[in-house]
N, C-alpha and C positions, 0 to 999 in steps of 0.2 A: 388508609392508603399508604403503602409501602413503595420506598425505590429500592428499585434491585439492578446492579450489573453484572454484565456478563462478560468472558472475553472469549472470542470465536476466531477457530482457523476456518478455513475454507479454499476450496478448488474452487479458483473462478470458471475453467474452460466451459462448462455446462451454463451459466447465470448470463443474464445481460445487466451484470455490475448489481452492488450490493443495494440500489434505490429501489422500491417498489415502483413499476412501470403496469397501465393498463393491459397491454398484450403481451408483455412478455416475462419469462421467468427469473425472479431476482433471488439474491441472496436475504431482505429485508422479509422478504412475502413469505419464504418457504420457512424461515426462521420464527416467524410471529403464527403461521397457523399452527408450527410446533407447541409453540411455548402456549399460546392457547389455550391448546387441547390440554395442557397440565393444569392452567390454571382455570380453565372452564370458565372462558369468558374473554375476548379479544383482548389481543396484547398488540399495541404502539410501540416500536423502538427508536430510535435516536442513537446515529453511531459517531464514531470520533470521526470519519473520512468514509466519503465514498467514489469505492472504487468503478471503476471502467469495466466494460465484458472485459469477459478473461481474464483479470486480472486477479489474481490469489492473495490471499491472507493470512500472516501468519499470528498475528496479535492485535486482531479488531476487538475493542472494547464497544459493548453499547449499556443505555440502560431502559428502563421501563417501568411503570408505575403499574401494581394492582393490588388490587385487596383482596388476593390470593393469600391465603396463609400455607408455604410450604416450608419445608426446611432446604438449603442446599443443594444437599444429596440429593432428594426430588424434584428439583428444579435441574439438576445437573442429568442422574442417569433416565431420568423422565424424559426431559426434549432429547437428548441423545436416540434414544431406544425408536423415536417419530424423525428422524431425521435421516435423509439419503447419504451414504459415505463420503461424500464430498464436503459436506459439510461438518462439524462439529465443536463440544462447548468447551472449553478447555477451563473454565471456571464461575462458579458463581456464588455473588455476594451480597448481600445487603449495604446499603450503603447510606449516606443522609439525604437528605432533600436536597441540601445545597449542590449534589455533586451533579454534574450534568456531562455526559460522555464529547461533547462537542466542544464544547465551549468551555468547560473546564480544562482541557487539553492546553500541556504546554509547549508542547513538542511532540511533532510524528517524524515518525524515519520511511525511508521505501529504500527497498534494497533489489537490486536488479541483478540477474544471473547469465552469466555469458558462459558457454562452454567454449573455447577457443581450439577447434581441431576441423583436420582436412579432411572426413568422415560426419556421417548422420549420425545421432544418437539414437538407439531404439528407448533409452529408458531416461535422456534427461529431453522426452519429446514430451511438449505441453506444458513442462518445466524450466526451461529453462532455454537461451535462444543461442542456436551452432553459430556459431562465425567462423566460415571455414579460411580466410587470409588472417593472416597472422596480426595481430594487435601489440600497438607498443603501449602499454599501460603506464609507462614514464610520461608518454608525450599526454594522454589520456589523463595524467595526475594531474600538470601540469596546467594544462587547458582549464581545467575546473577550477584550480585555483580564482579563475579569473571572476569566477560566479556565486564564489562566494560572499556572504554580506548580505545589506537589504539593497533591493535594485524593485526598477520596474519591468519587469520577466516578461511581457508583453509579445517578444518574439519568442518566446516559447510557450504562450498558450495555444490551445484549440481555439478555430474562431468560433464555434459556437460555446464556449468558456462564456457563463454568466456572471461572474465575481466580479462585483463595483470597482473593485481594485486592483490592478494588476502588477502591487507590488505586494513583496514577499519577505522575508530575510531568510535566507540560506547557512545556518550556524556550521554544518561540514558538510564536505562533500570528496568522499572517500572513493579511490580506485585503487585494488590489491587483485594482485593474483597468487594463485597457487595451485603449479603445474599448469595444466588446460583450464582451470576455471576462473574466472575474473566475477568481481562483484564491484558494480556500484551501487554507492550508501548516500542516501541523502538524508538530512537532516535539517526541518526546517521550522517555522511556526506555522506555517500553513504552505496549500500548494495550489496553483493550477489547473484548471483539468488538459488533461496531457501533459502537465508539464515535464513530470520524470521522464516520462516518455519520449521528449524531446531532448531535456537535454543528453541523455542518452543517445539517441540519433545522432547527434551532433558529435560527441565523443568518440564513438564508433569510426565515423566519418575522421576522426583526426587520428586513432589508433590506427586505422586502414595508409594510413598515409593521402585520403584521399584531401584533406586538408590540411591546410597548416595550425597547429596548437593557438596560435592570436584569431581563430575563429570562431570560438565558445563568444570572447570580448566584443568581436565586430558584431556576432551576431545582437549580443546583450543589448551591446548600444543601438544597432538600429531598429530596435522596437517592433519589425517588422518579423512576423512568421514566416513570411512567404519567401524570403533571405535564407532560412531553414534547411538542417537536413532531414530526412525522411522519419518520422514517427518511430520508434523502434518498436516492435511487437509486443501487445499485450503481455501476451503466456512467458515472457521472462519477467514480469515486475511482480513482488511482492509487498503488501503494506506491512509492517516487519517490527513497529514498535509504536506505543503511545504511551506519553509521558503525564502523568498526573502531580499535583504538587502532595508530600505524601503525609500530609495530617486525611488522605482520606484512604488510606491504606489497601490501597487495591495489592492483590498480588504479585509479586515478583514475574518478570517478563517470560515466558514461554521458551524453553532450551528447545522446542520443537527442529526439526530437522537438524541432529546433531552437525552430520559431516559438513554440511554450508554452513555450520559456526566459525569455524576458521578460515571461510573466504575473505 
């Protein structure tokens, strides 16, 4: 019995999030009847994070145990050639026992995408999310400052969030623009569910001018969601990096979507 990882991008807009669900379609499900069918014989995965419908992917690691003998390359252009264009493998590797795509993880990043113009996009729809008022990303930087660290995040989780814990540590938490596009980066040991999503909302909400920048803190501190601004939309978040410690040498992080590297 061999472990093997993989690292996967993926179009959420099509999945209801990367967890295998009884009725409906995941990025888990469609991904293991692939690999499967190469290895002739059900394949289990285990990912670093899972995400939310709609939400995209640009560097999910997972891994998987079988006693498939393939090489790479057949693992690699094999589930490719079985898999819908929304999804695909962008690497794969052997790896030890010890390594474990979850809980080996020592850092994930989510990177969120704002186009900031008074016009629709035809082509960054599903991508990435218009804000047609104008965003001050100074007061947006500012604000986040407040949240970084380890805190109890509690006002920005979903209330149906299952995590025992609902503290976190937040390492950075980056707001850049350039031209009409804005990116926020988070960087954390672990997350929430909804959480990016939240604090995003909440930024948004202070970019707009519709709060004042000590709103990220008030809201931090009162523990309460309902305090909150509005969820920001799936189809701008992407999961955007996983950090492994690297005596297990996974490869180098995915340059995928060049021009959103300098956001």
């Amino acid at each position: 019995m061999g472990r093997i990882a993989i690292g996967v991008e993926y179009d959420g807009a099509g999945f209801h999030g990367w967890q295998q669900q009884p009725h409906s379609l995941s990025v888990q499900e469609t991904l293991q009847q692939a690999l499967g069918r190469v290895a002739d014989a059900p394949v289990e995965l285990t990912a670093a994070g899972r995400t939310d419908t709609g939400v995209h992917a640009r560097a999910q690691v997972a891994h998987f145990d079988t006693e498939a003998v393939r090489d790479a390359r057949s693992w690699l252009f094999g589930t490719n050639s079985l898999l819908p264009p929304s999804i695909s493998l962008r690497w794969v590797m052997p790896v030890a026992d010890q390594f474990h795509a979850r809980f080996g993880a020592v850092r994930r990043s989510y990177r969120y995408l704002v186009l900031n113009q008074p016009t629709r996009s035809a082509l960054a729809a599903g991508r990435a999310l218009v804000v047609y008022r104008a965003l001050d990303a100074a007061a947006m930087q500012a604000a986040a400052a407040d949240l970084i660290g380890e805190h109890d995040f509690s006002a920005f989780r979903a209330a149906e969030c299952q995590a025992r814990s609902p503290v976190r540590r937040i390492d950075a938490l980056t707001v850049r623009r350039r031209g009409n596009w804005l990116s926020v980066e988070v960087s954390a040991n672990g997350f929430l569910q909804h959480m990016v999503r939240n604090i995003v909302g909440t930024l948004l909400a202070i970019g707009q001018g519709e709060a004042p920048p000590g709103r990220a803190r008030e809201q931090l501190e009162s523990r309460q969601r309902s305090t909150g601004a509005a969820t920001a939309a799936a189809h701008g978040l992407y999961f955007w990096q996983v950090e492994y410690p690297p005596e297990f040498g996974l490869p180098d992080d995915s340059a995928m979507i060049g021009p959103f590297e300098a956001i």
